[in-house]
TIBA-986757 format. One record per residue (C-alpha): residue number from 1; residue in one letter; z, x, y. Coordinates in pm, whole numbers, plus 32768, in hexadecimal, padded with zeros to 4 digits. Example, Ala and Ser with C-alpha at 12.3 -4.5 7.8 and 13.67 -1.06 7.14 Angstrom:
BEGIN
<pt nr="1" rest="A" Z="830C" X="84CE" Y="7E3E"/>
<pt nr="2" rest="S" Z="82CA" X="8557" Y="7F96"/>
REM end
This chain:
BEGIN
<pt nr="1" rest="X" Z="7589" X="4BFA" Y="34DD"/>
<pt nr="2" rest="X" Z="747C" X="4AF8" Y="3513"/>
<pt nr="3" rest="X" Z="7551" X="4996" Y="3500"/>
<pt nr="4" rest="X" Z="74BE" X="4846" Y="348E"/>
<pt nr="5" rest="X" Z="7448" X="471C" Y="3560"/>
<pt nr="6" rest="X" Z="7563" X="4627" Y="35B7"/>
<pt nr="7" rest="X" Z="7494" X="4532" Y="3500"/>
<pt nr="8" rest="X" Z="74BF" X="45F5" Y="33C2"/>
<pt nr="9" rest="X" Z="7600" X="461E" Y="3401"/>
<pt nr="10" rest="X" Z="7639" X="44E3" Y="33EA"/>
<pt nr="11" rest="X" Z="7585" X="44A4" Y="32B9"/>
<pt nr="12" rest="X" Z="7673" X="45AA" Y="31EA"/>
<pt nr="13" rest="X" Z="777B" X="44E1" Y="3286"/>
<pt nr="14" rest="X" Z="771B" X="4394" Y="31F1"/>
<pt nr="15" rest="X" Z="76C8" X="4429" Y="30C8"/>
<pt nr="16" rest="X" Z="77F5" X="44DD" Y="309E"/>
<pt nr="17" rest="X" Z="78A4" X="43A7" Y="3112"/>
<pt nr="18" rest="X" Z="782D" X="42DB" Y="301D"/>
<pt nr="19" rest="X" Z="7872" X="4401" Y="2EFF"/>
<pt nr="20" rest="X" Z="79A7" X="43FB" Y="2F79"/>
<pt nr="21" rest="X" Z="79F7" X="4276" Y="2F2B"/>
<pt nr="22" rest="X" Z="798F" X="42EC" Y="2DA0"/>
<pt nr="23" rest="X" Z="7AA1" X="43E8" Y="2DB6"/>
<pt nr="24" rest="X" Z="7BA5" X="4303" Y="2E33"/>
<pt nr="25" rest="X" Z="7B62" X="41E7" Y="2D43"/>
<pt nr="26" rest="X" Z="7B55" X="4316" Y="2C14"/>
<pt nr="27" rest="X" Z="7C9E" X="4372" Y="2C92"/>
<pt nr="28" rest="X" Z="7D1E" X="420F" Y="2CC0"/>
<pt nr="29" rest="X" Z="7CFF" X="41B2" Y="2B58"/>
<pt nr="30" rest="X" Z="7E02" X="42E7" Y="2AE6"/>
<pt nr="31" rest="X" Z="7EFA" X="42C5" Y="2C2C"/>
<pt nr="32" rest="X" Z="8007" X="42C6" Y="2B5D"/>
<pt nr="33" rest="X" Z="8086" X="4409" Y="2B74"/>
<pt nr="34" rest="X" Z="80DD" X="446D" Y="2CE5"/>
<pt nr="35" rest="X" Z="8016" X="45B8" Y="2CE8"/>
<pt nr="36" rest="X" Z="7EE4" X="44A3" Y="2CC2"/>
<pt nr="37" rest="X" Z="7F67" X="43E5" Y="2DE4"/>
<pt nr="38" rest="X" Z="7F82" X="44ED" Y="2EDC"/>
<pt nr="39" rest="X" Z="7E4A" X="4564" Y="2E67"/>
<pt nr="40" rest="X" Z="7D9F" X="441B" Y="2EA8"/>
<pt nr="41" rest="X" Z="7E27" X="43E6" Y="3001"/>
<pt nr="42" rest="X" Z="7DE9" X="453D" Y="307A"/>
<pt nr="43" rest="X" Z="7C6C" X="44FA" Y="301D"/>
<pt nr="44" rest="X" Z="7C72" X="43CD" Y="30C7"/>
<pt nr="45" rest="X" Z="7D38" X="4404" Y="3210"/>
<pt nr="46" rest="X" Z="7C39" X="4547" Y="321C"/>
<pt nr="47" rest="X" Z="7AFC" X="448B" Y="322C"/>
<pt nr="48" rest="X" Z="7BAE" X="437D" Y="3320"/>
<pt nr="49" rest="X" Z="7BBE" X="449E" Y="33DE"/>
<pt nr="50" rest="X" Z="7A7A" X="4532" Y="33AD"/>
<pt nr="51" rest="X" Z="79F0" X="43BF" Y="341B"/>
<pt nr="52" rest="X" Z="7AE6" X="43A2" Y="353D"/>
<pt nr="53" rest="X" Z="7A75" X="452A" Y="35A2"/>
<pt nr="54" rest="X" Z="78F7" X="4477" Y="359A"/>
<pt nr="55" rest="X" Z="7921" X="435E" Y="3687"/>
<pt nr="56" rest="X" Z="79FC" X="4436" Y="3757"/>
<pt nr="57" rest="X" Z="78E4" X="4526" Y="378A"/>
<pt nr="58" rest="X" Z="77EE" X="4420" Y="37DC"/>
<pt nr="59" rest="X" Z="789A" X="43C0" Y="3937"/>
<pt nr="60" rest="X" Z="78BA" X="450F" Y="39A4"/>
<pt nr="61" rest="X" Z="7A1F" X="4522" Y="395B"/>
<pt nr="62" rest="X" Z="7A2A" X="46A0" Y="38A1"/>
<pt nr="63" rest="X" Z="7B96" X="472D" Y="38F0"/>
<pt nr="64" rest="X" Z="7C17" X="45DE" Y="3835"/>
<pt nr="65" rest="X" Z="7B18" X="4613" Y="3711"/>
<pt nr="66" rest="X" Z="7BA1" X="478A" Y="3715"/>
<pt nr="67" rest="X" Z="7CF9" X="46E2" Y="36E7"/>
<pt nr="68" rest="X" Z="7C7D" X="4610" Y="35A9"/>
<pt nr="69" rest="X" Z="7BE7" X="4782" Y="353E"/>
<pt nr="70" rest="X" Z="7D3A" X="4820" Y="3502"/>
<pt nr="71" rest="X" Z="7DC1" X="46F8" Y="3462"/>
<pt nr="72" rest="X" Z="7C9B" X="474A" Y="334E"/>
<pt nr="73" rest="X" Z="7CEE" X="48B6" Y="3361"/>
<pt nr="74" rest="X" Z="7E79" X="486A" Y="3319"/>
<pt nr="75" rest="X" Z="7E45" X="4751" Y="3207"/>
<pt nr="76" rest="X" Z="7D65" X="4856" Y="3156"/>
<pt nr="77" rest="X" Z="7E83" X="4987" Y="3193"/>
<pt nr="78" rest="X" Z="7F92" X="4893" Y="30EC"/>
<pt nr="79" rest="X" Z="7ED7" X="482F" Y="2FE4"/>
<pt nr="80" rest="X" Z="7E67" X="4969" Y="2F7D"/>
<pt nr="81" rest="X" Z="7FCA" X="49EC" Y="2F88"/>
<pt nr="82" rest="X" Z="8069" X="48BE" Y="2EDC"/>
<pt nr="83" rest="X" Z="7F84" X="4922" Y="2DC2"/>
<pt nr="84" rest="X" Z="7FC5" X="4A74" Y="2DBB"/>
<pt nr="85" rest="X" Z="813D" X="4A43" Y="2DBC"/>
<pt nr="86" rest="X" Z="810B" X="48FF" Y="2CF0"/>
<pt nr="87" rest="X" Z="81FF" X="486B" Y="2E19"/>
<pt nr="88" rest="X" Z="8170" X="46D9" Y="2E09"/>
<pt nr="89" rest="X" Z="82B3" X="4674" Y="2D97"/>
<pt nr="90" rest="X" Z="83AB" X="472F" Y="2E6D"/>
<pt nr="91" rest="X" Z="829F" X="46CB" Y="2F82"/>
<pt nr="92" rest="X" Z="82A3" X="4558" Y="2F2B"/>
<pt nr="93" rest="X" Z="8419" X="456F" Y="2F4D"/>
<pt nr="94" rest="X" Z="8418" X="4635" Y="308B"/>
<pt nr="95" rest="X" Z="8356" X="4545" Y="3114"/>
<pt nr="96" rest="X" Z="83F8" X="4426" Y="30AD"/>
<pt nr="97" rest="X" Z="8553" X="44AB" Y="314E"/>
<pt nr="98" rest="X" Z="84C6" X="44F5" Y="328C"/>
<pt nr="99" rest="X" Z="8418" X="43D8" Y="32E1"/>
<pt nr="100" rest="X" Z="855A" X="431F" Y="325E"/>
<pt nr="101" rest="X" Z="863B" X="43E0" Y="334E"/>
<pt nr="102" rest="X" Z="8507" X="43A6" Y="345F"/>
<pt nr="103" rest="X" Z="8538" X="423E" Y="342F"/>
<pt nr="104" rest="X" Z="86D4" X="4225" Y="33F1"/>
<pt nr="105" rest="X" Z="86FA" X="42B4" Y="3573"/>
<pt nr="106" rest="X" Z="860D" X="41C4" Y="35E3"/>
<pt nr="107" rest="X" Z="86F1" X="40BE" Y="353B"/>
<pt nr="108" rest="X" Z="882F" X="4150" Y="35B5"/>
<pt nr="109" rest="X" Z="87F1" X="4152" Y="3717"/>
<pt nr="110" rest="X" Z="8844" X="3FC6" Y="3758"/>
<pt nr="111" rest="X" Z="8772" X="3FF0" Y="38AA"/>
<pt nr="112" rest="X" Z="863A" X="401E" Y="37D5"/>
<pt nr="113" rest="X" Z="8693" X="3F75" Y="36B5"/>
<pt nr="114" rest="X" Z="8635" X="3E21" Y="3766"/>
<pt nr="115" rest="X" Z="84DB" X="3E8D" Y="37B8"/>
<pt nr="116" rest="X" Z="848A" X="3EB1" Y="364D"/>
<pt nr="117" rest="X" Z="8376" X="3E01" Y="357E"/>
<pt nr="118" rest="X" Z="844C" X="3D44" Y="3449"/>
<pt nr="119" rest="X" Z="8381" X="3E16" Y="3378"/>
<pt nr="120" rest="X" Z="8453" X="3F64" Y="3407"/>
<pt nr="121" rest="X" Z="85B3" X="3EBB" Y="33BE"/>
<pt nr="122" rest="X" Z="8586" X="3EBF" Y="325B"/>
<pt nr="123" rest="X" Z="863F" X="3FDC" Y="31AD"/>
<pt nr="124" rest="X" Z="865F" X="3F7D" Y="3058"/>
<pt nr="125" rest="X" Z="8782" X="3FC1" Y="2F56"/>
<pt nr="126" rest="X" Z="865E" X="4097" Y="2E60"/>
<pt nr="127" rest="X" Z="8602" X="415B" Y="2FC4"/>
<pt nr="128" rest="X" Z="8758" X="4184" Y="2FF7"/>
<pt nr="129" rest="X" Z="87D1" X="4222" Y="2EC0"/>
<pt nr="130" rest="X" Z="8685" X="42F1" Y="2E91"/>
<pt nr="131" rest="X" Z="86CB" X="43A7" Y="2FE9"/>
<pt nr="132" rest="X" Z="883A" X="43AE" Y="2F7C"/>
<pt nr="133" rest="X" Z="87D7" X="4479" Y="2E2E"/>
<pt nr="134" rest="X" Z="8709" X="457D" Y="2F11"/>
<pt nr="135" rest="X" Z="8807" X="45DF" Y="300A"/>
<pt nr="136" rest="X" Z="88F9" X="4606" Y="2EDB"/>
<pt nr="137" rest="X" Z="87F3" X="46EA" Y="2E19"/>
<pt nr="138" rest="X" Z="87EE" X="47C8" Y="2F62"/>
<pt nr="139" rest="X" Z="8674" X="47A4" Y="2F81"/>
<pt nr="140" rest="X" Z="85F1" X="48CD" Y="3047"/>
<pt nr="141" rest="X" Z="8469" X="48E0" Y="30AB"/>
<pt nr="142" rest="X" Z="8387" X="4947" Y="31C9"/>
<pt nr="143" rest="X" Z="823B" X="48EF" Y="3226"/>
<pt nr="144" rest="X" Z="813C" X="4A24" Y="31A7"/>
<pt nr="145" rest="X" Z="80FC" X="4B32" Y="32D8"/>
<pt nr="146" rest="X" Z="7F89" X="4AF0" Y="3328"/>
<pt nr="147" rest="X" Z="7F2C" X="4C7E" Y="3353"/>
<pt nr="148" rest="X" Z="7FC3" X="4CCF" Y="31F6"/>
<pt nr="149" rest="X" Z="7EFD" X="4BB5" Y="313B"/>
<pt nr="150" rest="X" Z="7DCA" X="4C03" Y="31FA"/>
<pt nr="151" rest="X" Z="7DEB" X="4D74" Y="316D"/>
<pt nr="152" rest="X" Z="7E4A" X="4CFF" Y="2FFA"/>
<pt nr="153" rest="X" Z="7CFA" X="4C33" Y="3005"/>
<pt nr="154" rest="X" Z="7C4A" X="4D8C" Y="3092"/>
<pt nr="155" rest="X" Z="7BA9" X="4C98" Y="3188"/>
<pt nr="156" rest="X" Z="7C8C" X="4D4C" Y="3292"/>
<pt nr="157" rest="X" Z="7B92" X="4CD3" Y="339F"/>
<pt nr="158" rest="X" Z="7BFC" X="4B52" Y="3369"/>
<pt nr="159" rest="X" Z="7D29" X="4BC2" Y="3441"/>
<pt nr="160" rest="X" Z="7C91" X="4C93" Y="3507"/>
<pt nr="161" rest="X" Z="7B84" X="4BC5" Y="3580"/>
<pt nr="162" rest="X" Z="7BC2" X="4A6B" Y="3524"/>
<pt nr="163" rest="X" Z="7D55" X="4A28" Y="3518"/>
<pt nr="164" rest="X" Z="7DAB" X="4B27" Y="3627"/>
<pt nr="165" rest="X" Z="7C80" X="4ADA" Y="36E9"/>
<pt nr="166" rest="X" Z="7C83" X="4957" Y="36D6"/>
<pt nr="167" rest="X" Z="7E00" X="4962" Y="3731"/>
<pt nr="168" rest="X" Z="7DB0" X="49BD" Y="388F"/>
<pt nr="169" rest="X" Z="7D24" X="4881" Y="38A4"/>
<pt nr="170" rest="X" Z="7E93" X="47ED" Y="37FA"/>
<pt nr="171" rest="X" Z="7F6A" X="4889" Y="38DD"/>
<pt nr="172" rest="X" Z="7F65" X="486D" Y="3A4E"/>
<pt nr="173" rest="X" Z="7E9C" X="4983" Y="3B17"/>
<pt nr="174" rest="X" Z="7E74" X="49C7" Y="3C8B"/>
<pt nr="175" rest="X" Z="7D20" X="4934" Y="3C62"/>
<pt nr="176" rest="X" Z="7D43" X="47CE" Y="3BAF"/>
<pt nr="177" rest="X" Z="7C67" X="46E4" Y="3C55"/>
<pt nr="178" rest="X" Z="7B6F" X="47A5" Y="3CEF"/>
<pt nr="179" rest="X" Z="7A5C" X="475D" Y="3C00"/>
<pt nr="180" rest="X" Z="7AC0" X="45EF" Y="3BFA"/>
<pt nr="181" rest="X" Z="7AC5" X="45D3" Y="3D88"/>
<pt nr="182" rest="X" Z="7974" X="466F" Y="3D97"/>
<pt nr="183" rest="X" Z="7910" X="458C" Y="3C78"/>
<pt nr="184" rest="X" Z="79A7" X="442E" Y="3D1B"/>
<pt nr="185" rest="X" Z="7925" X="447B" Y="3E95"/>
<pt nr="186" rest="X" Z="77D1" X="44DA" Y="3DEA"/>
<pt nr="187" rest="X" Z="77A3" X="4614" Y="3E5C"/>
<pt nr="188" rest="X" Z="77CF" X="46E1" Y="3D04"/>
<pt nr="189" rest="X" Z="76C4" X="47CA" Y="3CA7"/>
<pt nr="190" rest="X" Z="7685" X="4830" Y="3B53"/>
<pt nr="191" rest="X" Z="75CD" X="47BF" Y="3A2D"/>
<pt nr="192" rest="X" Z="7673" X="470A" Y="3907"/>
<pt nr="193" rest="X" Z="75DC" X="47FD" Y="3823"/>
<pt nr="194" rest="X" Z="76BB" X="48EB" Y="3891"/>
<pt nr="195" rest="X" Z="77F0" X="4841" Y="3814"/>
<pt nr="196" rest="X" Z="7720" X="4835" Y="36A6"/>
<pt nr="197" rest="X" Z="77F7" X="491E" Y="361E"/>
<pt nr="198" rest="X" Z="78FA" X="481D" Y="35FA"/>
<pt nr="199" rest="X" Z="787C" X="473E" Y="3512"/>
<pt nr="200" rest="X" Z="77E4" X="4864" Y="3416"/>
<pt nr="201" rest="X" Z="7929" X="48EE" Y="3408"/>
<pt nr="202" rest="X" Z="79EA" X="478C" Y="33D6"/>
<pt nr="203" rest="X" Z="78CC" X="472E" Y="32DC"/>
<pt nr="204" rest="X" Z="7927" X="48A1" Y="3237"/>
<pt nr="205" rest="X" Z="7AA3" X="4865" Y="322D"/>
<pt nr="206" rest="X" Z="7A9E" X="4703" Y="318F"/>
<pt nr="207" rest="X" Z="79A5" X="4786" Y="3068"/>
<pt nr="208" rest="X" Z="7AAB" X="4889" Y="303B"/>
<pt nr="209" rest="X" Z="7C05" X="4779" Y="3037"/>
<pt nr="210" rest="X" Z="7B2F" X="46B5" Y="2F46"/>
<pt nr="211" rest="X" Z="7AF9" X="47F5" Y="2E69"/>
<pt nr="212" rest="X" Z="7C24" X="488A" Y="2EA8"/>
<pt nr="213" rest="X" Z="7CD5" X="471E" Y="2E44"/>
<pt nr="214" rest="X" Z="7C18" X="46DE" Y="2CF1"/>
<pt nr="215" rest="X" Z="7C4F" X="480C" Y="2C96"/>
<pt nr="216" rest="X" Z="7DDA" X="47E7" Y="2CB4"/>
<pt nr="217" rest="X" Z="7DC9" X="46B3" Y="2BF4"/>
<pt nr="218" rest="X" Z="7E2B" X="46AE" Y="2A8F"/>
<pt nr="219" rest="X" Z="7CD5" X="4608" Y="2A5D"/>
<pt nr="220" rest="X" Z="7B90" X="467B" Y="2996"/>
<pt nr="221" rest="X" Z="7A81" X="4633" Y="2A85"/>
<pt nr="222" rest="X" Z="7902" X="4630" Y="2A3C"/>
<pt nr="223" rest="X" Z="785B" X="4755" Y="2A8D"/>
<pt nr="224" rest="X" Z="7749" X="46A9" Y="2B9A"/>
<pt nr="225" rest="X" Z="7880" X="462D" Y="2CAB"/>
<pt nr="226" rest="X" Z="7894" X="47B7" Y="2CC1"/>
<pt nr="227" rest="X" Z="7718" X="47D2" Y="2CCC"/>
<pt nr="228" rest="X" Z="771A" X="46BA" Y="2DE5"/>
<pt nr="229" rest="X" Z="782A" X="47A5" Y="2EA9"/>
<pt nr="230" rest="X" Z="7775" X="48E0" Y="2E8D"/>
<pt nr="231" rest="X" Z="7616" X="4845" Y="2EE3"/>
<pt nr="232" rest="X" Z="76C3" X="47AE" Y="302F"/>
<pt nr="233" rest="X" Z="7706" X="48DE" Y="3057"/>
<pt nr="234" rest="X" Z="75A3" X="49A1" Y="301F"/>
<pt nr="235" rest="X" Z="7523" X="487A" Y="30FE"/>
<pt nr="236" rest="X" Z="7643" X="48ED" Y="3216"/>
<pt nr="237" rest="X" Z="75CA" X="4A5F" Y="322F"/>
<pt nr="238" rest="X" Z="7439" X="4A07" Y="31E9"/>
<pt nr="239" rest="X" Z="73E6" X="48D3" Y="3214"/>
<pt nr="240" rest="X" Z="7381" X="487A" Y="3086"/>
<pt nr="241" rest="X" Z="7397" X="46FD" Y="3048"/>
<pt nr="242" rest="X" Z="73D1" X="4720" Y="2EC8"/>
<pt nr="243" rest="X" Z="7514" X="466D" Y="2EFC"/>
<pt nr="244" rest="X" Z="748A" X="44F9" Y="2F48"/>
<pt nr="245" rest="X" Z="73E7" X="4524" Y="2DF5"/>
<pt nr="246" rest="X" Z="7527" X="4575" Y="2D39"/>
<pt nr="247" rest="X" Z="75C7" X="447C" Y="2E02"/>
<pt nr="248" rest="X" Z="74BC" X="4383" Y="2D9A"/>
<pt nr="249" rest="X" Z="74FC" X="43C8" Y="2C39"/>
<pt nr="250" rest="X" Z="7679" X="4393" Y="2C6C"/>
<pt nr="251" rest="X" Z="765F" X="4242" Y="2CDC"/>
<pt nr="252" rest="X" Z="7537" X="41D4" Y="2BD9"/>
<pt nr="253" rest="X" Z="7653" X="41DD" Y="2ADE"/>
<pt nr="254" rest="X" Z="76FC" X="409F" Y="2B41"/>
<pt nr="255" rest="X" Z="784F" X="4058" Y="2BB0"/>
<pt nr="256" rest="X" Z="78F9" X="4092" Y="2A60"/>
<pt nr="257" rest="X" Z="788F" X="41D7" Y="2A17"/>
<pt nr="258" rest="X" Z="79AD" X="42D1" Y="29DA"/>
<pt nr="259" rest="X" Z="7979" X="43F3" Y="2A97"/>
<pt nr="260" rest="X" Z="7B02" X="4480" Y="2A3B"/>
<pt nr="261" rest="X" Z="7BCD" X="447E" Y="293B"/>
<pt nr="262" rest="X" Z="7D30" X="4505" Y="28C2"/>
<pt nr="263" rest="X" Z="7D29" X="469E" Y="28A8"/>
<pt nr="264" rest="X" Z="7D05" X="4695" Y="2729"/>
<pt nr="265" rest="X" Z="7BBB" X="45EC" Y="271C"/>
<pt nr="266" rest="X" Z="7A7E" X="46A4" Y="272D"/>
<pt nr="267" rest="X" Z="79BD" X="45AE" Y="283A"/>
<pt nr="268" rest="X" Z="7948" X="46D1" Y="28CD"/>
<pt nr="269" rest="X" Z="7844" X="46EA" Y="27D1"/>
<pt nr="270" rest="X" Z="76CD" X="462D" Y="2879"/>
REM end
């Protein structure tokens, strides 16, 4: 396929970027539930990482950016499966009790315990009681197999060719550091263009957490944040621009527009 200019690239990601600010402060204002909130975070640790994969890039520095690539590739696997399995709550909880346990042997081992930040120490008597209530209920969960989700989304190459491939770059290989010695002693060969690929994919699999997020929520959403999606999309595989229009009209109206709203309203309507 014939990919875009990095300087287009990095357009879509500024764009999208600032899309994606609309989408957290939509999903801010009905954070009550904690589907919403995982929702929310998802979208925004993904386009930290989309921004992190960006600057990354820039100095060269592509096995590291390939690293930030699976992280998109996984966030969008879990949340597509906590959907499907509507699993945010036994997820939230699961969560909660591991990184509870994580930080209770931190805190029991007296020869690390004094190298803590105060803000570690604190355990308090609500945390306590919570993780107390999940161990009784016998809370059993595993993180979604990345293969399986990929096939249930019948987008079986995201595992193939992103998660599988970018883990290479995740796990130690026999060859780590050879691109960045050539790159540090100056001596690499090789166009930056060639490492493109990266950042239409990453742009690809944050459009597609976004989607795949909104869509999960137990919000009505206006029919042009799809639009937006789909045109960054069109403008992925040819190049159309269509999407800094809609954009355009997004932000013309005004902070206080309401571009969500509780699953029984019909907002959807233009």
């Amino acid at each position: 396929m014939n990919y875009l200019s990095y300087e287009q690239y990095r357009k879509l990601f500024t764009v999208l970027q600032g899309y994606t600010a609309i989408i957290l402060l939509s999903l801010g204002e009905h954070s009550t539930e904690i589907r919403e909130q995982i929702i929310r975070n998802f979208i925004a640790r993904g386009i930290s990482s989309l921004e992190s994969i960006f600057i990354i890039w820039e100095t060269g520095n592509y096995q590291d950016a390939w690293a930030l690539h699976r992280i998109l590739v996984e966030r969008l696997f879990h949340i597509h499966a906590l959907a499907t399995n509507n699993e945010f709550e036994v997820f939230n909880d699961w969560s909660f009790m591991m990184q509870h346990e994580a930080k209770n042997a931190l805190l029991s081992d007296q020869s690390m315990r004094v190298k803590l930040p105060k803000s570690l120490l604190k355990v308090t008597p609500e945390q306590k009681a919570r993780y107390k209530l999940i161990k009784a209920q016998g809370l059993s969960w595993s993180r979604p197999k990345a293969e399986q989700v990929a096939k249930a989304m019948k987008l079986p190459f995201l595992y193939r060719y992103s998660y599988d491939f970018a883990s290479t770059h995740v796990h130690p290989m026999a060859d780590d550091g050879e691109e960045d010695f050539l790159r540090l002693v100056g001596i690499l060969k090789g166009s930056r263009h060639e490492q493109i690929t990266l950042l239409h994919n990453s742009i690809l699999l944050q459009v597609l957490l976004i989607n795949n997020g909104i869509n999960a929520s137990r919000l009505s959403w206006r029919t042009v944040i799809f639009n937006f999606l789909d045109q960054i999309i069109n403008a992925l595989e040819k190049g159309d621009t269509e999407y800094e229009l809609t954009f355009r009209k997004i932000i013309e109206q005004g902070p206080d527009f309401r571009w969500c709203m509780p699953d029984n309203s019909d907002v959807r309507k233009e």
